[in-house]
C-alpha positions as CSV (number, residue, x, y, z in Angstrom):
1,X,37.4,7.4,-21.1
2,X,35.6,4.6,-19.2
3,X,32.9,2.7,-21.2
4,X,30.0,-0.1,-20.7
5,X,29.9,-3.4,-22.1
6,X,27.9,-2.6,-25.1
7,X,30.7,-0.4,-25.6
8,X,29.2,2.9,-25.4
9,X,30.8,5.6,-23.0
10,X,30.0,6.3,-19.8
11,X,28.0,9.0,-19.1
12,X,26.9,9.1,-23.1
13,X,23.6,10.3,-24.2
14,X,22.6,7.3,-25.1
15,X,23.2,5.8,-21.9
16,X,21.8,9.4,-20.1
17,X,18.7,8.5,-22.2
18,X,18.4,5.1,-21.0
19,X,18.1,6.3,-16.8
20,X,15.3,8.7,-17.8
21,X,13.0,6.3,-19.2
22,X,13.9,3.7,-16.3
23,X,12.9,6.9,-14.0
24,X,10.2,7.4,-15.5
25,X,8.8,3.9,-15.4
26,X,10.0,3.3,-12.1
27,X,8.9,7.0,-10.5
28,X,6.2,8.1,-12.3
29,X,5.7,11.2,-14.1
30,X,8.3,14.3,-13.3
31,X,9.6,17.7,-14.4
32,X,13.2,18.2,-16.0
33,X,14.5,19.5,-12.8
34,X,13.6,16.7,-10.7
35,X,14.9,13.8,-13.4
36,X,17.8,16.2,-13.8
37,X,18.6,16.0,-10.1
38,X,18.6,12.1,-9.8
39,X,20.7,11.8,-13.0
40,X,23.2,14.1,-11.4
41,X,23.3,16.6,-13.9
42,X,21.2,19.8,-14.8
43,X,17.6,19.8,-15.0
44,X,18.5,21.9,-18.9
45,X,20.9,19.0,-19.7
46,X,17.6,16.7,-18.9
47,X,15.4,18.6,-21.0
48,X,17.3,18.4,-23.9
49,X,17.2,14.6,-23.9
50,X,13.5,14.7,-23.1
51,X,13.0,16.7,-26.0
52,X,15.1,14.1,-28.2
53,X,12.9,11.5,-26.7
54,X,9.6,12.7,-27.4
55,X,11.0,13.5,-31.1
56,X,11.1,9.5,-30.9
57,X,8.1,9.0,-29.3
58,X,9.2,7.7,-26.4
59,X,8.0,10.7,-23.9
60,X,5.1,13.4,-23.8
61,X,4.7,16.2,-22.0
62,X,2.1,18.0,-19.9
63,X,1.8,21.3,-18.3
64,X,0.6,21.1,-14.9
65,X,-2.3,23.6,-13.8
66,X,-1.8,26.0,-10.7
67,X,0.7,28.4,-9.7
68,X,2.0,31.9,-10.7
69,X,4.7,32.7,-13.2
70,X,5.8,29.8,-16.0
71,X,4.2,26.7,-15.5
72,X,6.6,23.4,-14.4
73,X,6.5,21.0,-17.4
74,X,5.8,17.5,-16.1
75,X,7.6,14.5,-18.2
76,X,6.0,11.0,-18.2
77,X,6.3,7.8,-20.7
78,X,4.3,7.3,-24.1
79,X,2.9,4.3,-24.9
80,X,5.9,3.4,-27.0
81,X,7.8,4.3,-23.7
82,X,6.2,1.7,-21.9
83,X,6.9,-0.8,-25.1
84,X,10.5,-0.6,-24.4
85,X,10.2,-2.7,-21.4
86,X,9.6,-6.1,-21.1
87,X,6.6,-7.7,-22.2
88,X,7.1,-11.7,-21.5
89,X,5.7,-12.0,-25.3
90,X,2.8,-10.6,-24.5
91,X,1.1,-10.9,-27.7
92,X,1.9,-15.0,-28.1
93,X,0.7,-15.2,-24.5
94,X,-2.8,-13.5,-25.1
95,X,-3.2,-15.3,-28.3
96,X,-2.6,-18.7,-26.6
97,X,-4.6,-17.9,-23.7
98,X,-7.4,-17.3,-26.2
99,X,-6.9,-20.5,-28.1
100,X,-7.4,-22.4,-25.1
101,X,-10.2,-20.5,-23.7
102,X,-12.2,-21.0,-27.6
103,X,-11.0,-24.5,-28.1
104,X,-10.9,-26.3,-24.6
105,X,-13.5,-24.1,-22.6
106,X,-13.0,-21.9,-19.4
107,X,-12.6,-24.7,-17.5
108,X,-9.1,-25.4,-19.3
109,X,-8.0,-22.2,-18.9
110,X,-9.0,-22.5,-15.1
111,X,-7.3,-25.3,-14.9
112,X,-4.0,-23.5,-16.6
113,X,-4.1,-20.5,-14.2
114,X,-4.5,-23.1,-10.9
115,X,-1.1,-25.1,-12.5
116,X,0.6,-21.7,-12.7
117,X,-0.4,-20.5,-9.3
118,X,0.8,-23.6,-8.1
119,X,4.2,-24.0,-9.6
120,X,5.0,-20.0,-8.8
121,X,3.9,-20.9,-4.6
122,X,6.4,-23.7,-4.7
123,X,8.8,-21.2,-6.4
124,X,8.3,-18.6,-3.7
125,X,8.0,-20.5,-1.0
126,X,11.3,-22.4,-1.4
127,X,13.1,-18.7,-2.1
128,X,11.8,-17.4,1.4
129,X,11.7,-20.6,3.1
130,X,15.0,-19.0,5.6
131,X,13.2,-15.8,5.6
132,X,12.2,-15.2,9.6
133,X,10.8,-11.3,9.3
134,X,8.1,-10.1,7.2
135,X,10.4,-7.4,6.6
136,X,13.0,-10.0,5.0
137,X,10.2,-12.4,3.6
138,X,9.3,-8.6,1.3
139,X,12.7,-8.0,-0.1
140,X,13.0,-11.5,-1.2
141,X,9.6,-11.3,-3.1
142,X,10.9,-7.7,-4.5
143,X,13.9,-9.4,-5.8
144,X,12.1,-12.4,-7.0
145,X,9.8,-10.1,-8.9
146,X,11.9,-8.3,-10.3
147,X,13.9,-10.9,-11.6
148,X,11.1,-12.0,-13.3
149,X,10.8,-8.5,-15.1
150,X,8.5,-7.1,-12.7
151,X,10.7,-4.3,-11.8
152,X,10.1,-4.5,-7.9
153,X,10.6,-2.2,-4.8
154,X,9.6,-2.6,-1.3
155,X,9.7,0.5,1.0
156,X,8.1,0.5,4.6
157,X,5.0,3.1,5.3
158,X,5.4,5.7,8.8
159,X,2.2,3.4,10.2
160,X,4.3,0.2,10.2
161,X,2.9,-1.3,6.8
162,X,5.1,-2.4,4.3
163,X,4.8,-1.6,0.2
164,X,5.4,-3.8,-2.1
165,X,5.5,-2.4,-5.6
166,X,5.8,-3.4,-9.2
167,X,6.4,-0.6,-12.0
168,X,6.4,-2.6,-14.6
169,X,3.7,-5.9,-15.7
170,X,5.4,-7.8,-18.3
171,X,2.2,-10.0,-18.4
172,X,0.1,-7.1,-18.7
173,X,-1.7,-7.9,-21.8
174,X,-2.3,-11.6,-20.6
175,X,-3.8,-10.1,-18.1
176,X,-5.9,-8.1,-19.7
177,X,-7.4,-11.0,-21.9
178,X,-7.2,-13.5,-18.3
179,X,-7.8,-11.5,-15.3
180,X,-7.6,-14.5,-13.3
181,X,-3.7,-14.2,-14.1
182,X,-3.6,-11.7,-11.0
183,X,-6.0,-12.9,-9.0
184,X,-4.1,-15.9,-8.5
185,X,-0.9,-12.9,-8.2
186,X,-2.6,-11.8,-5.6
187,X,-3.5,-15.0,-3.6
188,X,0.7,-16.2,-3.9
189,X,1.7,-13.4,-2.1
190,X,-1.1,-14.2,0.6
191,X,0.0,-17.6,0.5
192,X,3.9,-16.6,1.0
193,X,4.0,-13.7,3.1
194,X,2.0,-15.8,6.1
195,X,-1.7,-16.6,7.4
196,X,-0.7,-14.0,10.3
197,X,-0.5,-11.0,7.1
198,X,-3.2,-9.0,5.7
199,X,-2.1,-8.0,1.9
200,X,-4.2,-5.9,-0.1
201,X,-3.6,-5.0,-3.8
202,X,-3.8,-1.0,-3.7
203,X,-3.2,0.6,-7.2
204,X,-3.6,-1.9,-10.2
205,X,-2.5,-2.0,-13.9
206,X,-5.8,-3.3,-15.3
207,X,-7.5,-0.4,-13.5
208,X,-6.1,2.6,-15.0
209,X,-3.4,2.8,-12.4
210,X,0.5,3.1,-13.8
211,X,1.9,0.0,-11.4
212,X,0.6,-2.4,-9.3
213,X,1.1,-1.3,-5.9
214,X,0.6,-4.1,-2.8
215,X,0.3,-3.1,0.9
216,X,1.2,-5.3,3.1
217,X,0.7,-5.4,7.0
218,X,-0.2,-7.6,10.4
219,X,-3.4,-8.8,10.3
C-alpha cells in the first residue's frame, strides 16, 4: 500500500478529510454529493467524514430552502474550519500593528503600510517582469499569492475579463485592525498588472464576503 510523507496511507481518512476542508475553503459551500464527486468517491462515503468533521467542529451544516421531496444538505466550514489554514500570525500582527498605531501615531503606521506596499511592487514586479500577456502577467500573480498563503486561482470570464481569486486571507485579522493593508493590496495589483488594465476588487473578506475575489480587464 502506497503512503505520503507524513506516513499515512493514501487514500486514508485522514488524508480524505484533509481535501474536503481544502474544498471547502477553496469552493465554497457544497452538498455531500458534489464534494463526494470531486474526491472521486461516493457522495455517502463524503457524508460520513463530514459528519466526523462537524463532531470536531470543523464543518456545519445547513438545509437549503426550496424544492420537493428531502431537502439537499449544503456543507460549508466553521470558524474553526477556517482556523486550520494559515493565519501569517495573525494575532502578533494585529497586536503590533496596534502598538504602533497607540505609541507612534497613524502617521507611523502610514508610513509602515507605504514600506510594505513598496517592497511587495518591487517583489511582483521583478516576478512578472518576462510576463508579455495579461493572461500570463495573472497566473504569475496567482502563483505568487498563493505562495504567500493566499491560496490563489485565476480563471477567465465568457466576456473576456479575467478573475483573480484568493480563498484564503492569511492577514485577515491585520486587516481587520489596518484596512489600509488591502488598500495598498489593491493598488499593487494596479501597479503590476499595467496602466492599460482596469482591476476592480469584487467580493472582499472584510465585507462579509468568504474570499477576496479581483476582476481584472482592459481598460
Amino acid at each position: 500500500m502506497s503512503s505520503n510523507s507524513d506516513g499515512k496511507a493514501a487514500g486514508s481518512p485522514a488524508d480524505s478529510a484533509e481535501k474536503l476542508l481544502h474544498l471547502l475553503k477553496t469552493r465554497g459551500p457544497h452538498s455531500a454529493a458534489a464534494l463526494g464527486e470531486w474526491l472521486g468517491t461516493s457522495g455517502e462515503n463524503a457524508r460520513q467524514q463530514l459528519k466526523k468533521l462537524a463532531r470536531q467542529g470543523l464543518v456545519t451544516q445547513r438545509p437549503l430552502p426550496g424544492g420537493v421531496g428531502r431537502p439537499v444538505i449544503e456543507w460549508r466550514l466553521s470558524e474553526a474550519g477556517h482556523a486550520r489554514f494559515p493565519d501569517g500570525h495573525a494575532e502578533l500582527a494585529s497586536r503590533l500593528i496596534l502598538s504602533v498605531r497607540d505609541t507612534l501615531g497613524d502617521e507611523a503606521l502610514a508610513r509602515l503600510v507605504e514600506a510594505r506596499q513598496g517592497e511587495t511592487l518591487a517583489l511582483y514586479r521583478q516576478a512578472l517582469a518576462d510576463a508579455t500577456s495579461l493572461e500570463v502577467r495573472v497566473e504569475r500573480l496567482a502563483e505568487i499569492r498563493t505562495r504567500e498563503g493566499y491560496m490563489a486561482e485565476w480563471q477567465r470570464e465568457e466576456d473576456g475579463s479575467l478573475l483573480l481569486i484568493e480563498n484564503h486571507c492569511p492577514i485577515c485579522q491585520a486587516a481587520r485592525t489596518c484596512p489600509d493593508f488591502c488598500r495598498a493590496e489593491l493598488e499593487v495589483f494596479r501597479a503590476v498588472l499595467g496602466d492599460d488594465v482596469h482591476v476592480e476588487r469584487t467580493d472582499h473578506v472584510l465585507a462579509g464576503a468568504r474570499r477576496c475575489v479581483y476582476r481584472i480587464d482592459k481598460g
